[in-house]
Backbone as ProteinMPNN parsed JSONL, in Angstrom:
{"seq_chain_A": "XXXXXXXXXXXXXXXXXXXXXXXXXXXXXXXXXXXXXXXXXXXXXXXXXXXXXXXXXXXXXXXXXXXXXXXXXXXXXXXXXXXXXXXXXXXXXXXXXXXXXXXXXXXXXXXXXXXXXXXXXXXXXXXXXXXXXXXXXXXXXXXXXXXXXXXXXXXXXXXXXXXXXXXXXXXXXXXXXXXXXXXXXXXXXXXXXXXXXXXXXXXXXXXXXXX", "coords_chain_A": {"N_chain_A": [[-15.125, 63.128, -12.18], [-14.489, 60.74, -10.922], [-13.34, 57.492, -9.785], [-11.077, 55.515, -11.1], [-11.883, 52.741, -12.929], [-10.521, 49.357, -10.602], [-9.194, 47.328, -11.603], [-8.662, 49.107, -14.372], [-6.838, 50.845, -12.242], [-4.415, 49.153, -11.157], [-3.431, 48.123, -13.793], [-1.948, 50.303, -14.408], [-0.433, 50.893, -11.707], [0.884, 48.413, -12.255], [2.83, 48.957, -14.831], [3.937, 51.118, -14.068], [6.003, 50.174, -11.972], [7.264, 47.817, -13.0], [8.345, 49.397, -15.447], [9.833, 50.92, -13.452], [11.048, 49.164, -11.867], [12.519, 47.436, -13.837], [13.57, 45.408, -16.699], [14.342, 42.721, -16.201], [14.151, 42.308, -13.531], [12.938, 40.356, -10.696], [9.852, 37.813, -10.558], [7.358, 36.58, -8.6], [6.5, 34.224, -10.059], [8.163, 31.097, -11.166], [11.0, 31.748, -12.849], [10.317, 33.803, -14.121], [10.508, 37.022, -15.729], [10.056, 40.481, -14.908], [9.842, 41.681, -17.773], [8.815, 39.243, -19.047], [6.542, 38.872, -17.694], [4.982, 41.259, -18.836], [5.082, 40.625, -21.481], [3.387, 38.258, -21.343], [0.656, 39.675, -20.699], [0.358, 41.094, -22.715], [0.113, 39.43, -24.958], [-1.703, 38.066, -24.043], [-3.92, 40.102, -24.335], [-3.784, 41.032, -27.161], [-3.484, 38.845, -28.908], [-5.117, 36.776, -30.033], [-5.17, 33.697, -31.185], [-2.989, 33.291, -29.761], [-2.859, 33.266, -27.508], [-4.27, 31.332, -26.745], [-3.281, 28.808, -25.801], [-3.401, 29.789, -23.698], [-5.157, 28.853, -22.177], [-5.733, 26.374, -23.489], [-3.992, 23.766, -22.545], [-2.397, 21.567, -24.58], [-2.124, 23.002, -26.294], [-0.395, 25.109, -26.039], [2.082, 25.373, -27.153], [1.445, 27.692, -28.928], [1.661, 29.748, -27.876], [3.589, 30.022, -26.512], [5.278, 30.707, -28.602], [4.58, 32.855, -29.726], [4.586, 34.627, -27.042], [7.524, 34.898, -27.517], [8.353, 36.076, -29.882], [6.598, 38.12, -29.415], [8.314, 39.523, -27.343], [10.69, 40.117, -28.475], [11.201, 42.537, -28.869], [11.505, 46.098, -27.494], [11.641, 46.856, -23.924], [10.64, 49.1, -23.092], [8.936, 49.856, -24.785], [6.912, 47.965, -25.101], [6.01, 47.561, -22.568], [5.012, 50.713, -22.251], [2.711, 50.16, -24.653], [1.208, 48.13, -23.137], [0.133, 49.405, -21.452], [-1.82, 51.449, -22.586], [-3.897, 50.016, -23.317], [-5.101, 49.137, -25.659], [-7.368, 48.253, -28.639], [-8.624, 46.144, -28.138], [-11.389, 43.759, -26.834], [-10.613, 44.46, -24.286], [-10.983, 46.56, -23.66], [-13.0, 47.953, -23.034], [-15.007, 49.203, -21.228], [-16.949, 47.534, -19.174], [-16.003, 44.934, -20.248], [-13.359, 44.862, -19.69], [-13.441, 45.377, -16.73], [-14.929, 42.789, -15.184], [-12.989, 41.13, -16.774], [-10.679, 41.642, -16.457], [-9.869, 42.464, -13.564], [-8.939, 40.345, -11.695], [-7.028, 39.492, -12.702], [-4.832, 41.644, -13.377], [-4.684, 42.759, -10.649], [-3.242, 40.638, -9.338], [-0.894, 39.84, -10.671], [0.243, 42.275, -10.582], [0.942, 42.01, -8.109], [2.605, 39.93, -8.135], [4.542, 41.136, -9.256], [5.441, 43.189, -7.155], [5.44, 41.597, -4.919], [8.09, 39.844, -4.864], [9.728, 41.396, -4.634], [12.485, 42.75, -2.158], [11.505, 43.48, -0.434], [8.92, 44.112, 0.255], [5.402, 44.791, 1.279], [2.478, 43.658, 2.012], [-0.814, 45.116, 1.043], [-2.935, 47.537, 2.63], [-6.183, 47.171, 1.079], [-8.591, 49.464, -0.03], [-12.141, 49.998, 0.911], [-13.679, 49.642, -0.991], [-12.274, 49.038, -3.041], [-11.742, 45.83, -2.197], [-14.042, 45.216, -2.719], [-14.772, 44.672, -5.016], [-12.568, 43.031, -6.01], [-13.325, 40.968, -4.276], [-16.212, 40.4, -5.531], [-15.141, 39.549, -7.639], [-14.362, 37.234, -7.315], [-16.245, 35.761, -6.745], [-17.385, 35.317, -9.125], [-15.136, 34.012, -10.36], [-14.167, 32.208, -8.744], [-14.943, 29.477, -8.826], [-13.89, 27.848, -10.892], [-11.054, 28.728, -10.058], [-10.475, 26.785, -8.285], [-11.243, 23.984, -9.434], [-9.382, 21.845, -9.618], [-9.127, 21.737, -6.747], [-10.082, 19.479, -5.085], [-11.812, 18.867, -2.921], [-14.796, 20.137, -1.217], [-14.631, 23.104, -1.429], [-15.081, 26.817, 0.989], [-14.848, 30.568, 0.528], [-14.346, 33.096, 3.157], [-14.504, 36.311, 3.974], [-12.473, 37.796, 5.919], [-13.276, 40.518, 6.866], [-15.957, 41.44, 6.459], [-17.305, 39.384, 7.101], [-18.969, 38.157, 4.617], [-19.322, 34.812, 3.003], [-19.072, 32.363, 0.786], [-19.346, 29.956, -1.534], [-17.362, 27.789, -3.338], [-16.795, 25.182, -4.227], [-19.057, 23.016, -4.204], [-20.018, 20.864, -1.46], [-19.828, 18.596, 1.629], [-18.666, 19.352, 4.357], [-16.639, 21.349, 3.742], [-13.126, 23.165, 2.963], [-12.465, 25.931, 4.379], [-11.397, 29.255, 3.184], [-10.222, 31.971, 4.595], [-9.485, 35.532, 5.108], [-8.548, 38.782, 4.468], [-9.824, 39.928, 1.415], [-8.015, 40.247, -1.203], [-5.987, 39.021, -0.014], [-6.795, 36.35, -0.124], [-7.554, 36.019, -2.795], [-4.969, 36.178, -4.187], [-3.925, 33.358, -2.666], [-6.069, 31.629, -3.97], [-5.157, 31.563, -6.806], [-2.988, 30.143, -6.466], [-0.607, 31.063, -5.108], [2.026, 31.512, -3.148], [3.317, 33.812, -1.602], [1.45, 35.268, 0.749], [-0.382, 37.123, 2.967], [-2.244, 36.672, 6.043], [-4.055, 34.394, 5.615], [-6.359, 32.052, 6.374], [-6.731, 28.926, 6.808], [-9.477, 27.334, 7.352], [-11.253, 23.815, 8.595], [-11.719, 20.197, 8.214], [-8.523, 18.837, 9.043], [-7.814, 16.957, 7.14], [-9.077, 18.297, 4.77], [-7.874, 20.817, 4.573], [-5.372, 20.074, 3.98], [-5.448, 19.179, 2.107], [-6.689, 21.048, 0.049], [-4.323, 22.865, 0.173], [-2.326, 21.516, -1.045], [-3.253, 21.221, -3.647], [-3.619, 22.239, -7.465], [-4.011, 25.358, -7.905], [-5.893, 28.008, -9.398], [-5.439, 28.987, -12.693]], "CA_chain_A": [[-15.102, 61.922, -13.02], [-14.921, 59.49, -10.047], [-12.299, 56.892, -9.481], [-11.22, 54.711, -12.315], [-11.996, 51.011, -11.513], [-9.64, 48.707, -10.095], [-8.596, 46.842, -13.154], [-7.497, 50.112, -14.833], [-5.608, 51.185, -11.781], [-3.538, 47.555, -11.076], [-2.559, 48.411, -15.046], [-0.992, 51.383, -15.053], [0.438, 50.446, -11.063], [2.048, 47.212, -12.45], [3.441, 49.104, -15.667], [4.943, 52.427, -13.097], [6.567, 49.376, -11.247], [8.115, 47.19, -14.276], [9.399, 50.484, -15.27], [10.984, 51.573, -12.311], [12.222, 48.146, -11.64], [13.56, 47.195, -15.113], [12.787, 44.628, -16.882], [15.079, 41.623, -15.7], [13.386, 42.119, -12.454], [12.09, 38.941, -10.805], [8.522, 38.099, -10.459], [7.166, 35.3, -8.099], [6.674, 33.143, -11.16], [9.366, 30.567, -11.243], [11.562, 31.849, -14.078], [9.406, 34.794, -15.226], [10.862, 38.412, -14.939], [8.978, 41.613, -15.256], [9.747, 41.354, -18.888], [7.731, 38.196, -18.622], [5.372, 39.295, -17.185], [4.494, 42.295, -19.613], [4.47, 39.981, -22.221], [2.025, 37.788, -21.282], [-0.509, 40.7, -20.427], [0.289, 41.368, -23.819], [-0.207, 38.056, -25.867], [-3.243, 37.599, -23.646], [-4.928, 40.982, -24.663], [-3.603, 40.951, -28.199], [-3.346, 37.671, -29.481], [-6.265, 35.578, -29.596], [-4.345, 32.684, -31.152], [-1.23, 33.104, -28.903], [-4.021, 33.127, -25.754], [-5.523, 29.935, -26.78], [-3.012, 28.216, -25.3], [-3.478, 30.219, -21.836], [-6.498, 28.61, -21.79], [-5.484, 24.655, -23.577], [-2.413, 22.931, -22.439], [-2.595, 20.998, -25.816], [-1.898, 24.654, -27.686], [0.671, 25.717, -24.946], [3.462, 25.637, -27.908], [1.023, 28.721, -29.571], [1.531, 30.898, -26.717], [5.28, 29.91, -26.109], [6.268, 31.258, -29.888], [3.792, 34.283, -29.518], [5.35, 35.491, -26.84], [8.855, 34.715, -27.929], [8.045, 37.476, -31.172], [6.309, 39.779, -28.604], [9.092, 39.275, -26.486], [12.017, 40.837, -28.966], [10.276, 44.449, -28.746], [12.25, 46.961, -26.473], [10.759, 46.678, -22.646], [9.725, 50.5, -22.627], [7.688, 49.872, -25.828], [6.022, 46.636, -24.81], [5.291, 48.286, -21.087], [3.615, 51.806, -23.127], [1.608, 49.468, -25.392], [0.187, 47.321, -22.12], [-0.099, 50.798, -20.495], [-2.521, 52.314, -23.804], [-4.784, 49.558, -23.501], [-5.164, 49.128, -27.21], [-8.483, 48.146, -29.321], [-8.846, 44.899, -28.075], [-12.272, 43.551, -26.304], [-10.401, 44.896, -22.707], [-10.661, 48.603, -23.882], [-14.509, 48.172, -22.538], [-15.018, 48.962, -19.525], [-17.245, 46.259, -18.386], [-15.012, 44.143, -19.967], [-12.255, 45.06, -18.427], [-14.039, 44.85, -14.736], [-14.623, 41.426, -15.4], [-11.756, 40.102, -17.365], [-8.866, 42.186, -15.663], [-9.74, 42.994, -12.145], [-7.857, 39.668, -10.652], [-5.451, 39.52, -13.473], [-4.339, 42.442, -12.688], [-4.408, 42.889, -9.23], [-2.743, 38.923, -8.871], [-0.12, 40.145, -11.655], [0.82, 43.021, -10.217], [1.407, 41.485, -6.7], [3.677, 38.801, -8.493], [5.884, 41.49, -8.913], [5.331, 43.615, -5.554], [6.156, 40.635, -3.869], [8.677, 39.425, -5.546], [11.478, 42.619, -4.126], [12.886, 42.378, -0.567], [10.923, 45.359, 0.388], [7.084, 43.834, -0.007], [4.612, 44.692, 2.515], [1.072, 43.735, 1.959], [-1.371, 46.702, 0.941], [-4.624, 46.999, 2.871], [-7.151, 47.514, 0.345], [-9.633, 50.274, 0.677], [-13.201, 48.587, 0.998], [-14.043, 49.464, -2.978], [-11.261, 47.863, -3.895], [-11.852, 44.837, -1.895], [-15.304, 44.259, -3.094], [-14.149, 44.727, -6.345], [-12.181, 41.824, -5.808], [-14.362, 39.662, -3.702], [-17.029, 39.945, -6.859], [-14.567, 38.824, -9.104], [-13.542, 35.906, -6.79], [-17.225, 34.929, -6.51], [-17.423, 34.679, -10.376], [-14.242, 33.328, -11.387], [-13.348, 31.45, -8.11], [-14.851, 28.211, -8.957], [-12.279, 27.884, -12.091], [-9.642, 28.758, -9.584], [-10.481, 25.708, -7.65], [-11.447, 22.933, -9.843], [-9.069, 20.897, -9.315], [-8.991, 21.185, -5.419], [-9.916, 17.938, -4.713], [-12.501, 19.078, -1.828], [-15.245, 20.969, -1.075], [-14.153, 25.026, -0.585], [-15.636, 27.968, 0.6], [-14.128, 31.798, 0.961], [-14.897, 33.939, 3.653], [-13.939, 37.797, 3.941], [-12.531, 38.397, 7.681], [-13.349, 42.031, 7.295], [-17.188, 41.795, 6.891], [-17.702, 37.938, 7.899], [-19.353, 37.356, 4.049], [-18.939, 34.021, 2.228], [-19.296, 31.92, -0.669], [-19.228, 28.605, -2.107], [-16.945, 27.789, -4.573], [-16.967, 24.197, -4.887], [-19.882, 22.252, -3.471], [-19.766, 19.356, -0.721], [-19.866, 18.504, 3.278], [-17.267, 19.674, 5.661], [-15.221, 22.362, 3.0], [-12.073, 23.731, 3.252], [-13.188, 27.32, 3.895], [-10.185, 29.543, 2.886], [-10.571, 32.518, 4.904], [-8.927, 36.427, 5.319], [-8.671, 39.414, 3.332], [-10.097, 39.202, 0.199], [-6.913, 40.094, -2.033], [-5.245, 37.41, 0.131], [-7.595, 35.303, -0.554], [-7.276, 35.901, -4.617], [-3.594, 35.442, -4.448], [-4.413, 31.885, -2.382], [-6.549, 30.866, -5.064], [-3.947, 31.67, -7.673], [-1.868, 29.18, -6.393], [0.333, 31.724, -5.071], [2.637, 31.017, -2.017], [3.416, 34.877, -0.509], [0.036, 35.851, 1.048], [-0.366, 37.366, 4.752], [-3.433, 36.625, 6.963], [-4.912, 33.486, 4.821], [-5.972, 31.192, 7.574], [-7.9, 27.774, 6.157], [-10.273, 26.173, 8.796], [-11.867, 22.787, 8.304], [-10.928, 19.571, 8.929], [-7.057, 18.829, 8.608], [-7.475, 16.512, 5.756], [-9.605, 18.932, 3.808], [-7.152, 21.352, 4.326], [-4.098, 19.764, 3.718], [-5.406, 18.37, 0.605], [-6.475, 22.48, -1.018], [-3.079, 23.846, -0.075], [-1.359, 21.005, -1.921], [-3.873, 21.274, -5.143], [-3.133, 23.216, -8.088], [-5.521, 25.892, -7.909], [-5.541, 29.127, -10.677], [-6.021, 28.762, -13.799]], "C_chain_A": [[-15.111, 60.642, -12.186], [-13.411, 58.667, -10.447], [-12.013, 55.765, -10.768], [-10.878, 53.198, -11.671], [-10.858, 50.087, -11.626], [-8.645, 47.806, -11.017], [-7.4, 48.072, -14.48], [-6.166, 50.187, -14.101], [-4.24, 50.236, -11.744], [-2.976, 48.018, -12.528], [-1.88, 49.226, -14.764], [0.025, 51.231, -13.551], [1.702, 49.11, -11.377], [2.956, 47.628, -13.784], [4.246, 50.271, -15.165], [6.093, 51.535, -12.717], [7.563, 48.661, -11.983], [9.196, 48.427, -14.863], [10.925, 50.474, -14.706], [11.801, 50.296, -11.788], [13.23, 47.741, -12.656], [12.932, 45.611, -15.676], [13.64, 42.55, -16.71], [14.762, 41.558, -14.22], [12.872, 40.791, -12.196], [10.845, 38.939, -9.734], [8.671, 36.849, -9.026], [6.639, 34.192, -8.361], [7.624, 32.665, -10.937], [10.274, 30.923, -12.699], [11.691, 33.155, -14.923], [10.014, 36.348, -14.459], [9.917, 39.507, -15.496], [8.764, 41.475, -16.522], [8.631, 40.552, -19.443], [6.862, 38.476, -19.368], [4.363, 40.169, -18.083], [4.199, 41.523, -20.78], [3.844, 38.61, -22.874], [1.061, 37.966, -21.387], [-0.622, 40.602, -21.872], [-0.396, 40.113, -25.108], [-1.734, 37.627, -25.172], [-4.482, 38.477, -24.408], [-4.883, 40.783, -26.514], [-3.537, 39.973, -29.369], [-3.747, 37.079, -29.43], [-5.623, 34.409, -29.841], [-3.165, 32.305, -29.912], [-2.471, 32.685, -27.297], [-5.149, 32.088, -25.988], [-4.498, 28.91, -25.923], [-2.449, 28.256, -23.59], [-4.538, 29.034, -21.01], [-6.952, 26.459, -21.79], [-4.083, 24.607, -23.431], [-1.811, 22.533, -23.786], [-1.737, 22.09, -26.668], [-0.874, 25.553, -27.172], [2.125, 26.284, -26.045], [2.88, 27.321, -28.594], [1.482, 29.848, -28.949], [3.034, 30.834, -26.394], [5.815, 30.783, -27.407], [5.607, 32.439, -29.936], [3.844, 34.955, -28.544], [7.213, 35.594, -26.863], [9.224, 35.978, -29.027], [7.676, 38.207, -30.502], [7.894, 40.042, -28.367], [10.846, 40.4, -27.225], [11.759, 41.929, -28.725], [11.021, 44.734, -27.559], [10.919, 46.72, -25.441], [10.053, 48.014, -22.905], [8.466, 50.32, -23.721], [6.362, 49.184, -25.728], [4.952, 46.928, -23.387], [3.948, 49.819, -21.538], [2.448, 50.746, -23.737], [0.678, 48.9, -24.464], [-0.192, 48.341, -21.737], [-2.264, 51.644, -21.371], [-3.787, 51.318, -23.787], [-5.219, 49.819, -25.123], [-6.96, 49.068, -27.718], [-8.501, 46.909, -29.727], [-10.681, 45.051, -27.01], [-12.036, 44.643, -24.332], [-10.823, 46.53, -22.948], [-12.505, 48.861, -23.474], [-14.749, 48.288, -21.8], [-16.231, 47.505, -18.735], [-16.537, 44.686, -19.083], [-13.96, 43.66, -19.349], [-12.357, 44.959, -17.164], [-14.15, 43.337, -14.639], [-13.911, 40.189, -15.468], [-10.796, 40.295, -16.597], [-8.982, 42.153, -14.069], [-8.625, 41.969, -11.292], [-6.663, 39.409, -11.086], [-4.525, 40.532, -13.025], [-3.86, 42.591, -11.631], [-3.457, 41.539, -9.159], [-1.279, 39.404, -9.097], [1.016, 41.242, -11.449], [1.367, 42.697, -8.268], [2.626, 40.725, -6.717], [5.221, 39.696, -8.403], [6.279, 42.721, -8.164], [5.994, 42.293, -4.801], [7.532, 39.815, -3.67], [10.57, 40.33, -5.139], [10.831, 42.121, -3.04], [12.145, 42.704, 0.251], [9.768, 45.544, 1.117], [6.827, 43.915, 0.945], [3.062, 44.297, 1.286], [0.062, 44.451, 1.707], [-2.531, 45.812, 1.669], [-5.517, 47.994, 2.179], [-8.305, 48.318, 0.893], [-10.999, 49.417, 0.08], [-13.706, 48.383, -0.387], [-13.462, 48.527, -3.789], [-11.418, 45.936, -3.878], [-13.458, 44.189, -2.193], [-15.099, 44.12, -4.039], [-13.633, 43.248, -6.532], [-12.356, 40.484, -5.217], [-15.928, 39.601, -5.077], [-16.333, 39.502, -7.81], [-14.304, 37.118, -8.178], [-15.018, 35.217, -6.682], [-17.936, 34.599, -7.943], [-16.473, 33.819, -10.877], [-13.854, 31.924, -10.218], [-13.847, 29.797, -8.123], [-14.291, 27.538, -9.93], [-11.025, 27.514, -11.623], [-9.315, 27.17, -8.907], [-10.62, 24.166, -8.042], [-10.624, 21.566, -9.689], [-8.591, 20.811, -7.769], [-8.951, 19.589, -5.128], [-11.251, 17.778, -3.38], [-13.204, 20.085, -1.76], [-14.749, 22.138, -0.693], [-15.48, 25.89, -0.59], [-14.839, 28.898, 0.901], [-14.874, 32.564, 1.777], [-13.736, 35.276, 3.992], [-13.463, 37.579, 5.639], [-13.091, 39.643, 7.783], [-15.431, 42.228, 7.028], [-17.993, 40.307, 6.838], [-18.801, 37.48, 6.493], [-18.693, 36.126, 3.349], [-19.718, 33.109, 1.216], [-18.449, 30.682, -0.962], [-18.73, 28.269, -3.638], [-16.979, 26.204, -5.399], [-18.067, 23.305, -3.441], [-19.303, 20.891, -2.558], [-20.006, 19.674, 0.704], [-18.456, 18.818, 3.355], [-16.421, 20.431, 4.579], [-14.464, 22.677, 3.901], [-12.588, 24.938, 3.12], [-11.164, 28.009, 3.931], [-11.004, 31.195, 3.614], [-9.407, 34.146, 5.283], [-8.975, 37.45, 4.518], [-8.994, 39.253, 1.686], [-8.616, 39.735, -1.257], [-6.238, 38.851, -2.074], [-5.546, 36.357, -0.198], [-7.717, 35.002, -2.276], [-6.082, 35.726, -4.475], [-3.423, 34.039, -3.94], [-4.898, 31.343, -3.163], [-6.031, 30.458, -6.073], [-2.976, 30.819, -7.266], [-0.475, 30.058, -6.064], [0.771, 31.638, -3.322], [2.598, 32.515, -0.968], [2.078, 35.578, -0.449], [0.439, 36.13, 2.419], [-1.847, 36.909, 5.157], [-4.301, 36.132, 6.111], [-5.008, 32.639, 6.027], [-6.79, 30.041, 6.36], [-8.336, 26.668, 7.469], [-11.051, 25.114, 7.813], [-11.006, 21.488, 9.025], [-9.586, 19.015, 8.188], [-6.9, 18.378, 7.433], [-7.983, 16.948, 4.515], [-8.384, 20.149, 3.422], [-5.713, 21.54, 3.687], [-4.155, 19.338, 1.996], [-5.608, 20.121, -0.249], [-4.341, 22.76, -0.42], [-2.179, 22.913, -0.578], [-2.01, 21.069, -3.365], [-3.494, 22.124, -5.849], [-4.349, 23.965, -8.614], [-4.668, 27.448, -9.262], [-6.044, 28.087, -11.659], [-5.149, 28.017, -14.877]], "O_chain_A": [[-15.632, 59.61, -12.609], [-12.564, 59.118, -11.217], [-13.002, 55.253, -11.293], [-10.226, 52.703, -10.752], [-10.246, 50.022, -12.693], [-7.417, 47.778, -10.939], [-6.303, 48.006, -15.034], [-5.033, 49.928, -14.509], [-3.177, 50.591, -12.253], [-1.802, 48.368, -12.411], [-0.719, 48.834, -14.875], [1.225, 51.374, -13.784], [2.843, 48.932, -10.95], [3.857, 46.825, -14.026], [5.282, 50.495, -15.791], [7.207, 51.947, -13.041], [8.737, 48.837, -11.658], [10.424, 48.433, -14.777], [12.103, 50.272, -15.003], [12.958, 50.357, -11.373], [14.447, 47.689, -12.478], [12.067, 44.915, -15.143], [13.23, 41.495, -17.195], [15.222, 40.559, -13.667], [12.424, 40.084, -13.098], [10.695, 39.558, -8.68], [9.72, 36.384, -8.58], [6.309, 33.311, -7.566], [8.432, 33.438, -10.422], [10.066, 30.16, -13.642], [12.466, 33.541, -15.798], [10.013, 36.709, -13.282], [9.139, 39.333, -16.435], [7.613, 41.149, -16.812], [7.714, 40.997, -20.133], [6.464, 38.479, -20.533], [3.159, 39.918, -18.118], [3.056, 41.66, -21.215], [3.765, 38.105, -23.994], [0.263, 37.177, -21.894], [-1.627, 40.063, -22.334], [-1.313, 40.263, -25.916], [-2.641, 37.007, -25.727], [-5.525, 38.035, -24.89], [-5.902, 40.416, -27.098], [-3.538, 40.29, -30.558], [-3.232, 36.191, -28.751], [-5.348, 33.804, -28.805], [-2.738, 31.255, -29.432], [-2.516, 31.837, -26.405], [-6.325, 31.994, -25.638], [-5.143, 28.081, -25.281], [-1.781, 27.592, -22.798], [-4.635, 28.594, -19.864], [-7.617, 25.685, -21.101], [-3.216, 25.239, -24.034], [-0.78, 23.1, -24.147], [-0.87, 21.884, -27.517], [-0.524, 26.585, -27.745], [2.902, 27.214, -25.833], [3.763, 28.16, -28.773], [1.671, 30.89, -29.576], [3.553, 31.865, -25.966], [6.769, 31.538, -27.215], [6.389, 33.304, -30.331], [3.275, 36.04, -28.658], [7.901, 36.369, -26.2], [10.234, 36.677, -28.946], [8.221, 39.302, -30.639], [8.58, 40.699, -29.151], [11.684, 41.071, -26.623], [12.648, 42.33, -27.974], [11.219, 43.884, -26.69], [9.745, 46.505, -25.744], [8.823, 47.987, -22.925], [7.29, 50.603, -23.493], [5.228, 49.53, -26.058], [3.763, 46.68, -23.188], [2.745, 49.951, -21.312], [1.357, 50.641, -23.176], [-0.526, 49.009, -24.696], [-1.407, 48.211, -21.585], [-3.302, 52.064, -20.86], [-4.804, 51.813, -24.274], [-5.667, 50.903, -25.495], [-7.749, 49.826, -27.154], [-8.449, 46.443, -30.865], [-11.099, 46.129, -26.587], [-12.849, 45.188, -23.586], [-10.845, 47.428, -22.107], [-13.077, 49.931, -23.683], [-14.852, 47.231, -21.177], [-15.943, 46.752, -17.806], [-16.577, 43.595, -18.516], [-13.665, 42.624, -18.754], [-11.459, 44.492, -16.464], [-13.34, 42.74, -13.93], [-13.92, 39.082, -14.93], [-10.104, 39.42, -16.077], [-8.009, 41.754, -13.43], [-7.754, 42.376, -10.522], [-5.617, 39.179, -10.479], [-3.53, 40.262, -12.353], [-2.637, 42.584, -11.487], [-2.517, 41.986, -8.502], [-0.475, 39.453, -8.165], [2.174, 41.248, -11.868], [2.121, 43.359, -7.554], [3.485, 40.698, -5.836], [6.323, 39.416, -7.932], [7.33, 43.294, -8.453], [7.064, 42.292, -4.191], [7.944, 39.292, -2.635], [11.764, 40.063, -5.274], [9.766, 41.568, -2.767], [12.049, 42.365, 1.431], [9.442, 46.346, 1.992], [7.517, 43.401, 1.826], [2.845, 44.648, 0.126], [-0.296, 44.574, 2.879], [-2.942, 44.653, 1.634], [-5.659, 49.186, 2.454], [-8.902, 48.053, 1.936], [-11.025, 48.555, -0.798], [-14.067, 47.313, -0.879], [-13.77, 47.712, -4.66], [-11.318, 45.098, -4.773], [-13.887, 43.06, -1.956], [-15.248, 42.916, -4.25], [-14.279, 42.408, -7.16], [-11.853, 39.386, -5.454], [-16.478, 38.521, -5.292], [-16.857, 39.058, -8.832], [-14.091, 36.051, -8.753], [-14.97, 33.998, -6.517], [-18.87, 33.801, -8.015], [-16.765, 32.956, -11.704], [-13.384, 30.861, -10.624], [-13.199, 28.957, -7.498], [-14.217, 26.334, -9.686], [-10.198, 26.707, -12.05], [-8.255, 26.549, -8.987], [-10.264, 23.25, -7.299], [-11.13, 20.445, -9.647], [-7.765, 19.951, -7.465], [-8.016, 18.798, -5.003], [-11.567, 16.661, -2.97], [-12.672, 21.133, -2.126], [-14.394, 22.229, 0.482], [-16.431, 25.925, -1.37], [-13.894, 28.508, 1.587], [-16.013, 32.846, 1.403], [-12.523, 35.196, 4.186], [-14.295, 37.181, 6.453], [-13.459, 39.936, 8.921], [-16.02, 43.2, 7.5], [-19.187, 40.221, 6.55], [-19.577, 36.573, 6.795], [-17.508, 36.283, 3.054], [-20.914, 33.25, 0.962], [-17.263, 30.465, -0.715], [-19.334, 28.389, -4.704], [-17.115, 25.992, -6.603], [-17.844, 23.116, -2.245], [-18.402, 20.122, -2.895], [-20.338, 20.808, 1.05], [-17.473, 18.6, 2.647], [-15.266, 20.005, 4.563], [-14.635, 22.645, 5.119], [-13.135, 25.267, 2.068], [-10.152, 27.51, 4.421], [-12.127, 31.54, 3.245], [-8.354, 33.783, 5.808], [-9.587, 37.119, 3.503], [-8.388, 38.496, 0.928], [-8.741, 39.141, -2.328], [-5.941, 38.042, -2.953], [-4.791, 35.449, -0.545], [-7.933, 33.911, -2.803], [-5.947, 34.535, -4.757], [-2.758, 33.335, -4.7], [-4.336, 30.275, -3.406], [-6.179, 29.303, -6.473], [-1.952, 30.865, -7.947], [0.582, 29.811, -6.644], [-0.065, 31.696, -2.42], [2.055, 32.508, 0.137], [1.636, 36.307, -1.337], [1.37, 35.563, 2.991], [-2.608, 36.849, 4.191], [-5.224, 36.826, 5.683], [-4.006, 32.432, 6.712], [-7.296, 30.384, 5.291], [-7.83, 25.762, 8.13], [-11.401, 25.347, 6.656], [-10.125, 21.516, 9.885], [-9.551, 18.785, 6.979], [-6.164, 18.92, 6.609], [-7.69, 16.443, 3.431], [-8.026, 20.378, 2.267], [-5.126, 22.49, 3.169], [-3.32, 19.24, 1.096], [-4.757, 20.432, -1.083], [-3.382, 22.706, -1.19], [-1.036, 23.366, -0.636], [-1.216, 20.957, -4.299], [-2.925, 23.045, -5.263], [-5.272, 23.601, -9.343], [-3.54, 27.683, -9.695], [-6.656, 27.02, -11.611], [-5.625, 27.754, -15.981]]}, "name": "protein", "num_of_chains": 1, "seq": "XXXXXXXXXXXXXXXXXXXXXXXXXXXXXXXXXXXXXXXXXXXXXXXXXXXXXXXXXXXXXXXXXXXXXXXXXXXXXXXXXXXXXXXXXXXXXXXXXXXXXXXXXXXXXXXXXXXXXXXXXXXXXXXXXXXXXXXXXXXXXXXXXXXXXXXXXXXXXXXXXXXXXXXXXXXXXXXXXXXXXXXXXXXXXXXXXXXXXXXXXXXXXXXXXXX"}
């Protein structure tokens, strides 16, 4: 049957993990514990209304009271249900490659990284293209409000890609996971370097990049 793609796996690894941690666990969200975490996934996949305001600031209160009602539901129930992938648009597989691959993977790092314990995984190379094609569709989103030309380059097979046009970018450069949790606006990454010149650089790693 072959390997099930990367988006699946990241699901059912970040719902083993929530589990086994519990659900007062803390993420590397400010605030947000595994609990959270699960039901966000959830209000995102399930709740088109509630996930309008993932998407507008403006509508942010929709998504605050929609997962507040997820949110009462026992953890084990709420964790099975994200687990089952329901009979929403994600239950497609090329949806799901698409939509989930960095959610996932990002999502499930938040709360890998998040215990004392965290090491870094090095991605086998499927995985990591997996995730360097999602970063070369979604990653000019992630960046918009840089402030400065970026590009990403892989260290491990020296390709790259232009996420936001201009002279002299900030290239953001190292593993490509690391490099999706960098984009994400996410602080614990290993072996992200960013070359350019200082004031290009200084200006992405203060921007608010993600989504």
């Amino acid at each position: 049957m072959g390997t099930p793609p990367l988006a699946r796996r990241e699901r059912h690894a970040l719902c083993d993990l929530a589990l086994l941690l519990g659900e007062d666990a803390p993420t590397v969200l400010p605030d947000w514990t595994a609990k959270d975490l699960v039901v966000h996934l959830l209000v995102r996949e399930y709740s088109p209304l509630g996930a309008l305001g993932l998407a507008v600031d403006r509508l942010s209160g929709l998504t605050e009271r929609e997962m507040a009602r997820v949110g009462r539901r026992e953890f084990t129930v709420l964790v099975e249900r994200l687990r089952g992938r329901g009979l929403t648009p994600y239950s497609l597989g090329p949806v799901d490659r698409v939509g989930n691959t960095l959610e996932y993977f990002v999502h499930h790092e938040d709360l890998r990284r998040a215990q004392p314990d965290w090491q870094p995984r090095d991605l086998p190379t499927g995985d990591a293209d997996a995730v360097w094609r999602a970063l070369r569709l979604f990653g000019r989103g992630l960046v918009r409000h840089a402030g400065v030309p970026v590009r990403i380059a892989r260290e491990d097979t020296g390709a790259e890609a232009t996420l936001r046009h201009g002279s002299d970018p900030a290239v953001v450069s190292g593993p490509p996971g690391e490099v999706a949790l960098f984009l994400f606006g996410r602080e614990h990454t290993r072996g992200v370097r960013l070359l350019g010149a200082d004031e290009r650089t200084a200006a992405l790693r203060t921007a608010a990049l993600g989504f």
